[in-house]
C-alpha positions, 0 to 999 in steps of 0.5 A: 500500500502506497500512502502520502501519510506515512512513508514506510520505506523512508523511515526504515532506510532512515533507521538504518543509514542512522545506525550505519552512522553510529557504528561509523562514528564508533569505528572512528573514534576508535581509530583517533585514541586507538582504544575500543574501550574508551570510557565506561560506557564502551565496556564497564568491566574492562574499563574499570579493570584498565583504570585500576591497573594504569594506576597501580602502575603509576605506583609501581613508576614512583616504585621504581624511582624509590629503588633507585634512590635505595640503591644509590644510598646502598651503593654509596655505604658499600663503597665507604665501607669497602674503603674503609676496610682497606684503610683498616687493613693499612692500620693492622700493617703499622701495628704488626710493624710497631711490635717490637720497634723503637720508642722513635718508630713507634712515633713515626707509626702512631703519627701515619695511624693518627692520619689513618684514622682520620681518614677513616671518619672521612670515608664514614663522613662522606657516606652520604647519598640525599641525607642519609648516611648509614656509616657515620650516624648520630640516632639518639637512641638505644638502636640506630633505626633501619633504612627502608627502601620501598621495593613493591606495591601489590594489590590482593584478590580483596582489592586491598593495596600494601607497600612492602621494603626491603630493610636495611639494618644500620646498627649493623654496619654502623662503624660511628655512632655521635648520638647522647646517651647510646649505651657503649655496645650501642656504638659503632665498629670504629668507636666501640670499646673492644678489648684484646679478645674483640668483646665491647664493653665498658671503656677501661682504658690502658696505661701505655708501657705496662703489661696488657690486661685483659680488661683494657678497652681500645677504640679502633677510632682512637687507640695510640701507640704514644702519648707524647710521653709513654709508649705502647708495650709489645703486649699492648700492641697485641692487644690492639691487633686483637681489637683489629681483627675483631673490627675487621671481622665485623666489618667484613661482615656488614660490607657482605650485608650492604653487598646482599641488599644491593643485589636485593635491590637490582633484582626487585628494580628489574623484576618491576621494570618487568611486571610494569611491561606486562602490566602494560600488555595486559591491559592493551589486550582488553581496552586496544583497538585492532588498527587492522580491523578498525580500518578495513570495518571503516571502508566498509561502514563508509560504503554501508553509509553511501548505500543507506543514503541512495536508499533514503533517496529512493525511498523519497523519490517513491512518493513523487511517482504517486503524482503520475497517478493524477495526471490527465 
């Protein structure tokens, strides 16, 4: 039935050339953001699946940056402490040297110990990266606070997100501690009291030419050879190797630490650098548009579009024949 009133074939070429541009406006957003899942309302659970990772992300981007920065601290004690072993190492050497040496050498030795010892407070001193120093400390308490480096961001299956570190233990490879009111154990490997079995405890310090005793303390820090007047005995020399080897032992033992911390560290910055990437592939694969498929689907939304438009033509042009109808 043909009706001037209502045009069925116009609104049906009408209902398709309008979906035909939808799907063709749809096919060319894809192709501007190279997303098929742009915002909610493409697809809500990818969507928010994609937001929260891009975001966990981001946290695991300032993650990366916190491993650096803990690196770099770690990096800077590990070559302070490594230098500070080998100018430990150069103090045994005079000592071993001053046994059994003149009052005149031991002078000259006590003189190139004193600078030696200086030079360790230098080497802790300039242990220092953005502030923190973990060889050379003042803490003002009874335990030197660890150094925490933040290593992961995890996210559980309760949607519950926590920060976990990777600790670094600086009572342990302290070599001085500056703070009031630390407890003499609580000091450090250099400015401990040790006596000649290596044992801290209470300062008892030794009158220089008398016999050792087993209770006198040394201080790698600040033990002599000479006070200007007296002069270490030969047992008080060993005594003071004693204290050595024991500040070399502990100090072998922290550098080994410091050592295990860094690669710690270099294994959890590539692990997230890793973690990162497939993050990032992961959430291509839900919201990335397939530029393959978007263009060939445009070419033929386009030819769909041209097709729609002569129909609604035709359609239109359908009434104009009902005036044929009427002409004599």
């Amino acid at each position: 039935m043909s009706s001037i009133n209502t045009n069925a074939s116009a609104m049906t070429a009408l209902q398709t050339l309008a979906a035909t541009n939808k799907a063709l406006n749809t096919t060319q957003g894809r192709i501007a953001t190279g997303l098929r899942v742009a915002e909610a309302s493409d697809n809500a659970a990818y969507w928010s699946i994609a937001t929260t990772m891009r975001s966990d992300n981001k946290a695991l981007s300032t993650v990366q940056d916190s491993l650096g920065l803990g690196a770099s601290k770690v990096d800077t004690a590990y070559t302070g402490m490594n230098k500070a072993i080998d100018t430990l190492n150069e103090i045994k050497v005079k000592i071993v040297a001053a046994s059994g040496a003149s009052d005149a050498d031991k002078a000259k030795i006590d003189t190139e110990i004193k600078a030696l010892q200086k030079q360790l407070k230098a080497y802790a001193d300039g242990a220092t990266f953005s502030g923190a120093n973990m060889l050379s400390v003042s803490s003002g308490a009874a335990v030197a606070a660890d150094v925490k480096v933040v290593s992961a961001f995890t996210r559980d299956a309760s949607g519950t997100a926590s920060i976990s570190t990777i600790d670094i233990n600086v009572e342990g490879i302290k070599l001085y501690e500056a703070g009031a009111g630390v407890a003499t154990t609580g000091k450090g490997i250099l400015d401990s009291n040790r006596t000649a079995a290596g044992v801290e405890g209470a300062a008892a310090a030794p009158t220089l030419g008398a016999a050792a005793v087993a209770a006198d303390t040394y201080t790698v820090a600040t033990m002599q050879l000479t006070n200007g007047t007296l002069f270490a005995s030969d047992t008080q020399i060993g005594a003071m190797l004693g204290v050595v080897e024991s500040a070399l032992k502990d100090m072998n033992t922290a550098a080994t630490n410091l050592g295990a911390a860094k690669n710690r560290i270099e294994l959890q910055k590539a692990f997230t650098s890793s973690l990162m990437d497939s993050i990032d592939r992961g959430v291509g694969q839900l919201v990335d548009a397939d530029m393959n498929k978007e263009s060939t689907r445009l070419q033929a939304i386009q030819v769909q579009q041209q097709l729609g438009i002569q129909a609604l033509s035709i359609a239109n042009g359908n009434s104009q024949s009902i005036l044929s109808l009427f002409r004599g």
